[in-house]
VOVOBA-189711 format. One record per atom (N, C-alpha, C): x, y, z; residue number from 1; chain; atom name. Coordinates in pm, whole numbers, plus 50000, padded with zeros to 5 digits. Layout:
! residues N
<site <X; Y; Z>; NUM; 'A'; 'CA'>
...
//
This chain:
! residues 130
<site <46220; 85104; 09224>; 1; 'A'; 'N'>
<site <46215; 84960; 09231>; 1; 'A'; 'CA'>
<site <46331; 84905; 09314>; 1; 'A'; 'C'>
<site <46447; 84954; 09285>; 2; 'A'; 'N'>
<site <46582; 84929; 09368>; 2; 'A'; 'CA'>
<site <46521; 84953; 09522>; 2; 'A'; 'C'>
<site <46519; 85074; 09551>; 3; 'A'; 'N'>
<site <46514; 85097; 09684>; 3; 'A'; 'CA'>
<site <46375; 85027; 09724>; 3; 'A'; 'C'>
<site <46285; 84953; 09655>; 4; 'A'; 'N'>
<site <46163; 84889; 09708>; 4; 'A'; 'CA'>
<site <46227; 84747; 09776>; 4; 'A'; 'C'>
<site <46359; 84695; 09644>; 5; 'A'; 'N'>
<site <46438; 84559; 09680>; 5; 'A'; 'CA'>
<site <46482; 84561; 09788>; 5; 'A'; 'C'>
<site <46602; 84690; 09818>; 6; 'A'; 'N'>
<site <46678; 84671; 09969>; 6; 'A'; 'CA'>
<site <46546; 84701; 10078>; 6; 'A'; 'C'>
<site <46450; 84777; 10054>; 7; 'A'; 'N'>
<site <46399; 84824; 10163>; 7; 'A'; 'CA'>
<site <46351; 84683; 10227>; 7; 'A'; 'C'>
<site <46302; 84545; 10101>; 8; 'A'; 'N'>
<site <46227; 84427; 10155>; 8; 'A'; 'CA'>
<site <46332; 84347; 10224>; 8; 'A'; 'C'>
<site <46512; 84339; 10185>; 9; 'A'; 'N'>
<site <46593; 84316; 10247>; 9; 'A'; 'CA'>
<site <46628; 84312; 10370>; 9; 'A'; 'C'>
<site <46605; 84471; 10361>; 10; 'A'; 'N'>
<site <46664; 84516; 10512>; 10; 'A'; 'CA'>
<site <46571; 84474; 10655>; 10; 'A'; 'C'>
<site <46417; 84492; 10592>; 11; 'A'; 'N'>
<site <46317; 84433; 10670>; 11; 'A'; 'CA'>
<site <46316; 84282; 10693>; 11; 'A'; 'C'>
<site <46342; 84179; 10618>; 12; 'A'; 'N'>
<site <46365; 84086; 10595>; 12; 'A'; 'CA'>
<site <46488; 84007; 10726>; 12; 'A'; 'C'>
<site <46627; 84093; 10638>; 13; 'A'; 'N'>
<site <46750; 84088; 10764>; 13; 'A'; 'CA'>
<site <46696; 84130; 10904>; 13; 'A'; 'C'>
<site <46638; 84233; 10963>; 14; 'A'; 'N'>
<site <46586; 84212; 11057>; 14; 'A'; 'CA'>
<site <46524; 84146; 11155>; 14; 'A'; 'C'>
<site <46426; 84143; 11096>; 15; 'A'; 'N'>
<site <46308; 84007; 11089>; 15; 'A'; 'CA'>
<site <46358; 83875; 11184>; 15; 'A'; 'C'>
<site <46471; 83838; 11084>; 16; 'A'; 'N'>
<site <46523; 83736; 11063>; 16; 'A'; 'CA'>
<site <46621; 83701; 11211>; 16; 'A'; 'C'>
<site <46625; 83853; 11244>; 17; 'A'; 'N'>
<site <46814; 83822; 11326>; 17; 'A'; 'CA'>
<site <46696; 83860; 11469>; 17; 'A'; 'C'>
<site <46589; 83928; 11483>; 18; 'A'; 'N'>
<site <46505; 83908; 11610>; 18; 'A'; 'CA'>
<site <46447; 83764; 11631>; 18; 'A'; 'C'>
<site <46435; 83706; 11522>; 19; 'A'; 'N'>
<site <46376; 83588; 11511>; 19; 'A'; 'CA'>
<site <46505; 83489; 11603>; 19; 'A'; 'C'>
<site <46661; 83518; 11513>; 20; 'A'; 'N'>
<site <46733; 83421; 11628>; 20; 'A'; 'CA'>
<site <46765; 83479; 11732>; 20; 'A'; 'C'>
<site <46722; 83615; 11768>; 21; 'A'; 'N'>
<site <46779; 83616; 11924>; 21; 'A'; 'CA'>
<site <46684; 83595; 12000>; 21; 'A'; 'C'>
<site <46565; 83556; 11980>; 22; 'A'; 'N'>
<site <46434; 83508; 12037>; 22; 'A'; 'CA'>
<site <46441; 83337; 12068>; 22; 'A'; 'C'>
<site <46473; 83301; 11996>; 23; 'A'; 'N'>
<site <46475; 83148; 11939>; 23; 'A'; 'CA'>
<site <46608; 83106; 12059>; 23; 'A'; 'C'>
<site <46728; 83145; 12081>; 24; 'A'; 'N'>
<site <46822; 83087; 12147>; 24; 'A'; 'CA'>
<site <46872; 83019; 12050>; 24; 'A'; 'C'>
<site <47021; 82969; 12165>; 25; 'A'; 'N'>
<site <47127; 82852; 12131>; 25; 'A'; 'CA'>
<site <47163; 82753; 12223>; 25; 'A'; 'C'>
<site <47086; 82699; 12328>; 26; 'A'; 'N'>
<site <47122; 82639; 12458>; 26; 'A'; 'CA'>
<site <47168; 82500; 12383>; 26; 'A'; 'C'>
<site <47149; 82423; 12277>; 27; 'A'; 'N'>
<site <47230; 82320; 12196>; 27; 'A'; 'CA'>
<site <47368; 82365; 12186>; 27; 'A'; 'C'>
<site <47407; 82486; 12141>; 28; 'A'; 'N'>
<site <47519; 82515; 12132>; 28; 'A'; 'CA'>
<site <47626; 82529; 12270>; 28; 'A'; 'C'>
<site <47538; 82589; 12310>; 29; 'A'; 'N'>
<site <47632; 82581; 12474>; 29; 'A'; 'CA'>
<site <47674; 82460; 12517>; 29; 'A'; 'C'>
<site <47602; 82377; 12504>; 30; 'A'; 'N'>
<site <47670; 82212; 12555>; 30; 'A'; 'CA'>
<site <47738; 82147; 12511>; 30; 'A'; 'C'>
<site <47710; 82176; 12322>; 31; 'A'; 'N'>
<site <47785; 82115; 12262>; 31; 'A'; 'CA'>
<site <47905; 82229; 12242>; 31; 'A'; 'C'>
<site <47988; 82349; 12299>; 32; 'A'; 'N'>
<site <48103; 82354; 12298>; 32; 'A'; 'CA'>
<site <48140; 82382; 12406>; 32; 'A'; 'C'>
<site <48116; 82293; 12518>; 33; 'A'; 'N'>
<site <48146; 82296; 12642>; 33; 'A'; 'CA'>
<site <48132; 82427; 12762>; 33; 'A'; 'C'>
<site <48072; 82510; 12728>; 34; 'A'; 'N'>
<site <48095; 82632; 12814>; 34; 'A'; 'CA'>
<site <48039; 82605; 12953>; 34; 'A'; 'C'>
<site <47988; 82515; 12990>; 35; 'A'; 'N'>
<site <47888; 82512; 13104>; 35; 'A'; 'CA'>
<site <47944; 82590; 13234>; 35; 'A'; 'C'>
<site <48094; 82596; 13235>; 36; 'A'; 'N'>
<site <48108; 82679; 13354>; 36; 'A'; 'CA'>
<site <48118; 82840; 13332>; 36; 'A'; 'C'>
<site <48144; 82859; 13218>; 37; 'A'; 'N'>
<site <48169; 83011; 13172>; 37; 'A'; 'CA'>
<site <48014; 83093; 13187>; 37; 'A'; 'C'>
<site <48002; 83194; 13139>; 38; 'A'; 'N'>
<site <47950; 83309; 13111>; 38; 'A'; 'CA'>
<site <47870; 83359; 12989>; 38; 'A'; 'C'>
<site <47969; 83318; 12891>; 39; 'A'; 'N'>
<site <47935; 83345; 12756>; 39; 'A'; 'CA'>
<site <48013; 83220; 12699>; 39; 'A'; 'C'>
<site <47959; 83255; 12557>; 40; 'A'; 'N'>
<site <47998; 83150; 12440>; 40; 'A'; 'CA'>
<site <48009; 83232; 12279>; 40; 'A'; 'C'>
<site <48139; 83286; 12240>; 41; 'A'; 'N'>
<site <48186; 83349; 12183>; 41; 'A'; 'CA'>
<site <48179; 83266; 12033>; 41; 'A'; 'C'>
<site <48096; 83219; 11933>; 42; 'A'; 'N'>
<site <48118; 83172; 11803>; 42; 'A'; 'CA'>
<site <48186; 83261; 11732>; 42; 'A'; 'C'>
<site <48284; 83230; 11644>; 43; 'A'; 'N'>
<site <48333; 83350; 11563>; 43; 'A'; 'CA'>
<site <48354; 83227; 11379>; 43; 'A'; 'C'>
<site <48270; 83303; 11357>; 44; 'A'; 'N'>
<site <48265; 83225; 11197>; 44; 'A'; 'CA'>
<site <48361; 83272; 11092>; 44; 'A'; 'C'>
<site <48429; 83199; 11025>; 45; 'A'; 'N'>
<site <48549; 83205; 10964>; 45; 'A'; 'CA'>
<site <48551; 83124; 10831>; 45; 'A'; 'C'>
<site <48631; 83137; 10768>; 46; 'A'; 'N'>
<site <48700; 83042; 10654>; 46; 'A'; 'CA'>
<site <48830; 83037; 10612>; 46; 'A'; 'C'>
<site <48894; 82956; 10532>; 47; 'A'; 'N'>
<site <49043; 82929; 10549>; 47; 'A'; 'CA'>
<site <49107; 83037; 10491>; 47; 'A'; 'C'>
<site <49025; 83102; 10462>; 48; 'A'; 'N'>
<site <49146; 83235; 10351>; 48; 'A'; 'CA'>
<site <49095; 83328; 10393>; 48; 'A'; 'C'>
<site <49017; 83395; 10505>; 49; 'A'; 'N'>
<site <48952; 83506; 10557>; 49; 'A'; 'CA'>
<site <49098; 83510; 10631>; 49; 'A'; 'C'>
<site <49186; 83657; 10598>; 50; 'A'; 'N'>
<site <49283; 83712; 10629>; 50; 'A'; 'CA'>
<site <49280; 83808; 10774>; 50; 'A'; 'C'>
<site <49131; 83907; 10762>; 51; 'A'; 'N'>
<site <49074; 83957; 10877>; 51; 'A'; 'CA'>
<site <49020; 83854; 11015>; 51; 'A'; 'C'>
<site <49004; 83729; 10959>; 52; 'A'; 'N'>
<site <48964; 83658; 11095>; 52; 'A'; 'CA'>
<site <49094; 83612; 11150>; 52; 'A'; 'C'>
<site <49202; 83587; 11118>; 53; 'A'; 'N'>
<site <49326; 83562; 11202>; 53; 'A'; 'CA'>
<site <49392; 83643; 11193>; 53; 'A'; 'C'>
<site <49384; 83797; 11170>; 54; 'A'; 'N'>
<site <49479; 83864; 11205>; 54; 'A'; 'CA'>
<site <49377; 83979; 11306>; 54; 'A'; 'C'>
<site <49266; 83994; 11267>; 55; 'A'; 'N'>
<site <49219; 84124; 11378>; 55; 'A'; 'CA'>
<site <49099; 84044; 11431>; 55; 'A'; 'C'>
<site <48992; 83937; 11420>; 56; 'A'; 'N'>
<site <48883; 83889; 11481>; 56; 'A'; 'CA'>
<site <48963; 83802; 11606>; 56; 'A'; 'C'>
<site <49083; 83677; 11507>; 57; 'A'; 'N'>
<site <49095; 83602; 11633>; 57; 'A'; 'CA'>
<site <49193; 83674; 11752>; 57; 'A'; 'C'>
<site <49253; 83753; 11777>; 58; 'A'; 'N'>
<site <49309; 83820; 11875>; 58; 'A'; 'CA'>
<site <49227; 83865; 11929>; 58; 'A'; 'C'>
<site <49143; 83979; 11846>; 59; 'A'; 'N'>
<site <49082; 84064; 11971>; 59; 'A'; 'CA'>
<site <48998; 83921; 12075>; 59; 'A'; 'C'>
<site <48985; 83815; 12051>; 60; 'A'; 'N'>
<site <48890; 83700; 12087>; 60; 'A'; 'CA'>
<site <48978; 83622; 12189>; 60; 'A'; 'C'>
<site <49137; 83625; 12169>; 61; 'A'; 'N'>
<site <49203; 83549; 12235>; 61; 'A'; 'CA'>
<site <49250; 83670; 12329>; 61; 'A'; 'C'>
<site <49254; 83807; 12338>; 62; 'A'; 'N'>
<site <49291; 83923; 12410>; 62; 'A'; 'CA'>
<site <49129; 83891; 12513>; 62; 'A'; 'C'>
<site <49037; 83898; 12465>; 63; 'A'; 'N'>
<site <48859; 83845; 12565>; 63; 'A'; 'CA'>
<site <48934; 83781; 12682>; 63; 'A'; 'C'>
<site <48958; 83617; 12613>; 64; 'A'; 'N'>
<site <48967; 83520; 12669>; 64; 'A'; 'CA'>
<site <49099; 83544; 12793>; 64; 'A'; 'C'>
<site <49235; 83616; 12766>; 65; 'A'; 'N'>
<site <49301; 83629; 12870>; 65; 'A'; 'CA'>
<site <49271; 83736; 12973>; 65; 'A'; 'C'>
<site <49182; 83850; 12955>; 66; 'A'; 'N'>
<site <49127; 83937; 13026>; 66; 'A'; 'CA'>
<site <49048; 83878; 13086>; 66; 'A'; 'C'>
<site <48957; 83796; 13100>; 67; 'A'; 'N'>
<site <48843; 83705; 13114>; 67; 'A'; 'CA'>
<site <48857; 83588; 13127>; 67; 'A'; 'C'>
<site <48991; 83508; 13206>; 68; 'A'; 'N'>
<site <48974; 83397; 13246>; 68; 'A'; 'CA'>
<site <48883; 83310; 13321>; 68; 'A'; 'C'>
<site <48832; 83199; 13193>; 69; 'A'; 'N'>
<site <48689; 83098; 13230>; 69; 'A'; 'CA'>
<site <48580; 83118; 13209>; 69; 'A'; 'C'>
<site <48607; 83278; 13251>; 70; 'A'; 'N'>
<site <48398; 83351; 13213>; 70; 'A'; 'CA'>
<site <48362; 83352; 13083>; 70; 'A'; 'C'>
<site <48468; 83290; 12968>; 71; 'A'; 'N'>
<site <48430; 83315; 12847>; 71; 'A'; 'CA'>
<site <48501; 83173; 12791>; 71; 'A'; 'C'>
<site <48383; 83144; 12684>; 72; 'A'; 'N'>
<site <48450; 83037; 12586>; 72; 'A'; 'CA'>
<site <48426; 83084; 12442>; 72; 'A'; 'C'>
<site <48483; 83000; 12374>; 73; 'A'; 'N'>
<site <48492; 83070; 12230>; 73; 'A'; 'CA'>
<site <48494; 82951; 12152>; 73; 'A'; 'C'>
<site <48438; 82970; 12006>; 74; 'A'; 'N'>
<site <48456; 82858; 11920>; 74; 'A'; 'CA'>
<site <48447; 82853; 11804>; 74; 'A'; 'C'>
<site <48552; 82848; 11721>; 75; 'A'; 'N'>
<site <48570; 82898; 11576>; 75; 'A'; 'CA'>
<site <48519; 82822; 11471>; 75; 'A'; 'C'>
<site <48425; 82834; 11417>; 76; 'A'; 'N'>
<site <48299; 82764; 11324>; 76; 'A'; 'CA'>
<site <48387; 82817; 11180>; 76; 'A'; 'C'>
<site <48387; 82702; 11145>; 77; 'A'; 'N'>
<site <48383; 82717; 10980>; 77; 'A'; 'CA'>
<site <48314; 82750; 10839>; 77; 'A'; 'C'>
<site <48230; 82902; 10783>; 78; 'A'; 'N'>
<site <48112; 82882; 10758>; 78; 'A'; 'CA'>
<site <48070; 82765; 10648>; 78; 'A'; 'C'>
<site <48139; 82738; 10612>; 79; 'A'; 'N'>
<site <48240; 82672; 10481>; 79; 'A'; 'CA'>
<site <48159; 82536; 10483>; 79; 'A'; 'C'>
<site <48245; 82469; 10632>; 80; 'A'; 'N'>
<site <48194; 82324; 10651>; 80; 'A'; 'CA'>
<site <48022; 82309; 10738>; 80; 'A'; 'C'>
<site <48001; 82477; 10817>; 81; 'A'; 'N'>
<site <47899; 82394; 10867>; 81; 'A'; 'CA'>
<site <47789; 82541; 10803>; 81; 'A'; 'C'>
<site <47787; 82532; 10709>; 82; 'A'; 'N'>
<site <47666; 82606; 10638>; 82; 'A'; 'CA'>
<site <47520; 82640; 10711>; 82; 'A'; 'C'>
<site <47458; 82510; 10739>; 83; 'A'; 'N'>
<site <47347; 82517; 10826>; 83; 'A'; 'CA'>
<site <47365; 82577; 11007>; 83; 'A'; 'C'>
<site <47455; 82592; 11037>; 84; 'A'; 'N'>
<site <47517; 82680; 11170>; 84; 'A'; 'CA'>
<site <47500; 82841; 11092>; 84; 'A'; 'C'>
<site <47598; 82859; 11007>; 85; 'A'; 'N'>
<site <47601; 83036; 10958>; 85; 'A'; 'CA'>
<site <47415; 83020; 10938>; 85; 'A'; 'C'>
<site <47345; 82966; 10869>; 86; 'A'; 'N'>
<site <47238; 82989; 10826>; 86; 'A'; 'CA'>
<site <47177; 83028; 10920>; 86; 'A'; 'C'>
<site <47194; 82942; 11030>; 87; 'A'; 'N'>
<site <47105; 82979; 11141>; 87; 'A'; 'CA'>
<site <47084; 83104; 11199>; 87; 'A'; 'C'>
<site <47206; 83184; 11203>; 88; 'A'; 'N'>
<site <47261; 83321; 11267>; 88; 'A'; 'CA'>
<site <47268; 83408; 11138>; 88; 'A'; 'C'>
<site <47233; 83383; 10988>; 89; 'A'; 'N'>
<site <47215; 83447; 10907>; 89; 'A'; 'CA'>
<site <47339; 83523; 10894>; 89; 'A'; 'C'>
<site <47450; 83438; 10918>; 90; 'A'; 'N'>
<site <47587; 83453; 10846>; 90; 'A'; 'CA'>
<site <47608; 83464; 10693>; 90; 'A'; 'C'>
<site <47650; 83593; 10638>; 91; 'A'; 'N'>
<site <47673; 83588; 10481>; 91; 'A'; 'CA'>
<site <47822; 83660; 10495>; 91; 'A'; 'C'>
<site <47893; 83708; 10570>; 92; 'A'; 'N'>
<site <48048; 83792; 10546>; 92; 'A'; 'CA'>
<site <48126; 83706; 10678>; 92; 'A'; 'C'>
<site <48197; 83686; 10676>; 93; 'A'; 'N'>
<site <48359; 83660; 10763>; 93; 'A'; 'CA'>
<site <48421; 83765; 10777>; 93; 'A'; 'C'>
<site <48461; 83800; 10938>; 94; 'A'; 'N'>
<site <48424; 83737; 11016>; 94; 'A'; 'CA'>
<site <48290; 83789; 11101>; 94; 'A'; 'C'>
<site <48237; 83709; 11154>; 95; 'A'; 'N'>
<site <48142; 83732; 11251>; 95; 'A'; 'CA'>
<site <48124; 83669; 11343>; 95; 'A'; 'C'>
<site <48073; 83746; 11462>; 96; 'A'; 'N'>
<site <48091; 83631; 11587>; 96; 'A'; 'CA'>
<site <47942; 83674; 11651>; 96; 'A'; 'C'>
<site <47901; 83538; 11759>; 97; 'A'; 'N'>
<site <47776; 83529; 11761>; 97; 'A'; 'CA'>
<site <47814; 83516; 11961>; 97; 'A'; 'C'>
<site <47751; 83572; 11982>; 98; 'A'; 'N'>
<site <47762; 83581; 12175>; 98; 'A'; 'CA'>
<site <47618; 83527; 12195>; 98; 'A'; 'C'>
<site <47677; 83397; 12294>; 99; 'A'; 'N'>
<site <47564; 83352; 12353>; 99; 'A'; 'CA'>
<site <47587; 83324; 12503>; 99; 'A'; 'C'>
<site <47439; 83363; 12577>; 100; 'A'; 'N'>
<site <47474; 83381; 12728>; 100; 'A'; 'CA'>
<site <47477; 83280; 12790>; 100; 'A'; 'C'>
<site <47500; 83247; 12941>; 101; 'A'; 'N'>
<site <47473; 83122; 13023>; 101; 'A'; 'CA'>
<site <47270; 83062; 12992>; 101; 'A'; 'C'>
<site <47235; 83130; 12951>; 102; 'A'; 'N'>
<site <47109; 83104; 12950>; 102; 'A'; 'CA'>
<site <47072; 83083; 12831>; 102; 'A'; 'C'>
<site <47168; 83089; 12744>; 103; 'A'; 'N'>
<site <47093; 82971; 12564>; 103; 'A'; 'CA'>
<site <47049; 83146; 12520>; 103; 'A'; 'C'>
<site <47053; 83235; 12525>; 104; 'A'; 'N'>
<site <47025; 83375; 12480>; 104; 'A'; 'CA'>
<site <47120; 83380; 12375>; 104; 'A'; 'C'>
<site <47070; 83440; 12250>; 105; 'A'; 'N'>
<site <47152; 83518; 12170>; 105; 'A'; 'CA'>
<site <47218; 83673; 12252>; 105; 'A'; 'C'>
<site <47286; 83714; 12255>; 106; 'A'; 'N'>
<site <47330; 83856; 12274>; 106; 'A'; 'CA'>
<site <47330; 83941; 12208>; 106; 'A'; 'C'>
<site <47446; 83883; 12111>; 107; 'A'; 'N'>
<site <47479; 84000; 12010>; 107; 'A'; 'CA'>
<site <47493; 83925; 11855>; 107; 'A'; 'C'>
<site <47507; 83950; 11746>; 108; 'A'; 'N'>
<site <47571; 83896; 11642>; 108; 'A'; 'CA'>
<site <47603; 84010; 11576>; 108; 'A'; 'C'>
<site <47715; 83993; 11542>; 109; 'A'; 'N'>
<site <47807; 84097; 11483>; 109; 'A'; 'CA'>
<site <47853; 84060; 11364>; 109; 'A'; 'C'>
<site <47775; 84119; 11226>; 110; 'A'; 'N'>
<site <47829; 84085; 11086>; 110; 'A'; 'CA'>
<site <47977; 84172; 11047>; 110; 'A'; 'C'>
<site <48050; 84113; 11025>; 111; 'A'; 'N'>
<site <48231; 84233; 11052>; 111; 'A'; 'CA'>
<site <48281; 84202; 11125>; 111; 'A'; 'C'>
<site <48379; 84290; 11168>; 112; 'A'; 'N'>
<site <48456; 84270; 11306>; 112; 'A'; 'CA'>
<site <48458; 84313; 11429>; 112; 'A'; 'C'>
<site <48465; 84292; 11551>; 113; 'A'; 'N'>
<site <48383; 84264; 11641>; 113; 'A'; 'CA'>
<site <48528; 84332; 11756>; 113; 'A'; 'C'>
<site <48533; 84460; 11811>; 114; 'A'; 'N'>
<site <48660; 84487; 11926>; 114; 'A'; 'CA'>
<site <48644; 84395; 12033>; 114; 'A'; 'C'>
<site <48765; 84376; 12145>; 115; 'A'; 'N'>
<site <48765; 84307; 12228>; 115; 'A'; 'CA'>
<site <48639; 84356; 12353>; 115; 'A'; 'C'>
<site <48669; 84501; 12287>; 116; 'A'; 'N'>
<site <48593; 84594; 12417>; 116; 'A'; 'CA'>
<site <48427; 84600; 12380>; 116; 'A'; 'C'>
<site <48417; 84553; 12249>; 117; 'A'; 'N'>
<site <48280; 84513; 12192>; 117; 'A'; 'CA'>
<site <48193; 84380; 12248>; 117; 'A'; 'C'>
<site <48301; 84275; 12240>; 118; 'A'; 'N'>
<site <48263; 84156; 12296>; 118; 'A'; 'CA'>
<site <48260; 84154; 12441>; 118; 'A'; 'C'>
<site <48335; 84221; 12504>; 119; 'A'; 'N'>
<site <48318; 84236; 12657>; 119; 'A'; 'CA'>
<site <48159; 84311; 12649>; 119; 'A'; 'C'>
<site <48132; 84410; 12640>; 120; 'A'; 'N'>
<site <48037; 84464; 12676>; 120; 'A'; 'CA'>
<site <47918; 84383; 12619>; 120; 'A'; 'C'>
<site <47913; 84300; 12492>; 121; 'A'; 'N'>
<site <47779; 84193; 12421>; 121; 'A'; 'CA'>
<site <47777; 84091; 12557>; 121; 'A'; 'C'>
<site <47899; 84060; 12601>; 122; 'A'; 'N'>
<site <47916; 83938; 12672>; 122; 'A'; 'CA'>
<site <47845; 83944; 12833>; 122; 'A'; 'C'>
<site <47864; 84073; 12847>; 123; 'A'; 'N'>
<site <47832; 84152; 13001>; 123; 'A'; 'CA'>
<site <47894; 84096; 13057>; 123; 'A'; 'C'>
<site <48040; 84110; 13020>; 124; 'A'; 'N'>
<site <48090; 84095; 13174>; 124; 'A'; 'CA'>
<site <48202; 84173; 13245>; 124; 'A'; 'C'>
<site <48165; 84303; 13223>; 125; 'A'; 'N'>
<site <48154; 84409; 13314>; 125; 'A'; 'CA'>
<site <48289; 84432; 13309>; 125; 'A'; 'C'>
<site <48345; 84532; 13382>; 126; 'A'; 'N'>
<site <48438; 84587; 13379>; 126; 'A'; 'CA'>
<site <48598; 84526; 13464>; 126; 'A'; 'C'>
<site <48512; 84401; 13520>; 127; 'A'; 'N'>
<site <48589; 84279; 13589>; 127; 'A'; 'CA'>
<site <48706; 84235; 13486>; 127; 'A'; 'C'>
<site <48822; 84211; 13480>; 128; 'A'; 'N'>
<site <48882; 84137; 13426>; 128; 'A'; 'CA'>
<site <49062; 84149; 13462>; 128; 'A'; 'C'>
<site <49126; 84103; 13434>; 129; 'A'; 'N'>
<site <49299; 84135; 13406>; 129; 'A'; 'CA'>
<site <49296; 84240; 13303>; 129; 'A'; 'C'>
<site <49421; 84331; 13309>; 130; 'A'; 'N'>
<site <49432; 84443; 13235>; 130; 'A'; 'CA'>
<site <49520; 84386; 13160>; 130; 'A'; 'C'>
//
């Protein structure tokens, strides 16, 4: 019976996360300004998540100086905007959600997410400052 529960879960979580990378975010892109960048880096957080300001937001601000402009980023609160995590089927901090110049989901990453992770969700290639 257990393994009948996770198995409807796991199908379920699936389901769910093809459903938003099908669906897009091109609302989101405008509304956090990226229009000249590349990508659009969400990274969902809360005030006492210890892992999102000590290992999510670096590796994110290490992106952003390797990757000057081609990348924007924007730190969502899951806290205050509930119906945002819902959307991307946010349940753990931190997680970050890559979205392309084209309103595309990329990647969503439940955990923590390397710099060299987000470069490669982000595609943008092996271009950057060292």
């Amino acid at each position: 019976m257990l393994v009948a529960v996770f198995g409807g879960l796991w199908i379920w979580i699936g389901w769910r996360r093809r459903s938003v990378m099908r669906s897009g975010a091109r609302d989101l892109w405008t509304s956090f300004g990226a229009a000249p960048a590349e990508a659009l880096v969400l990274a969902f957080t809360t005030p006492e998540c210890m892992p999102c300001k000590t290992v999510q937001r670096p590796a994110i601000e290490a992106l952003e100086r390797r990757h000057p402009g081609r990348i924007v980023s924007g730190e969502v609160n899951a806290i205050e905007a509930p119906d945002l995590a819902r959307r991307f089927g946010i349940l753990t901090v931190p997680s970050t959600v890559i979205i392309g110049r084209d309103g595309r989901v990329r990647a969503i990453n439940h955990g923590m997410a390397t710099t060299e992770q987000l470069v490669t969700q982000a595609r943008l290639g092996g271009v950057g400052k060292q």
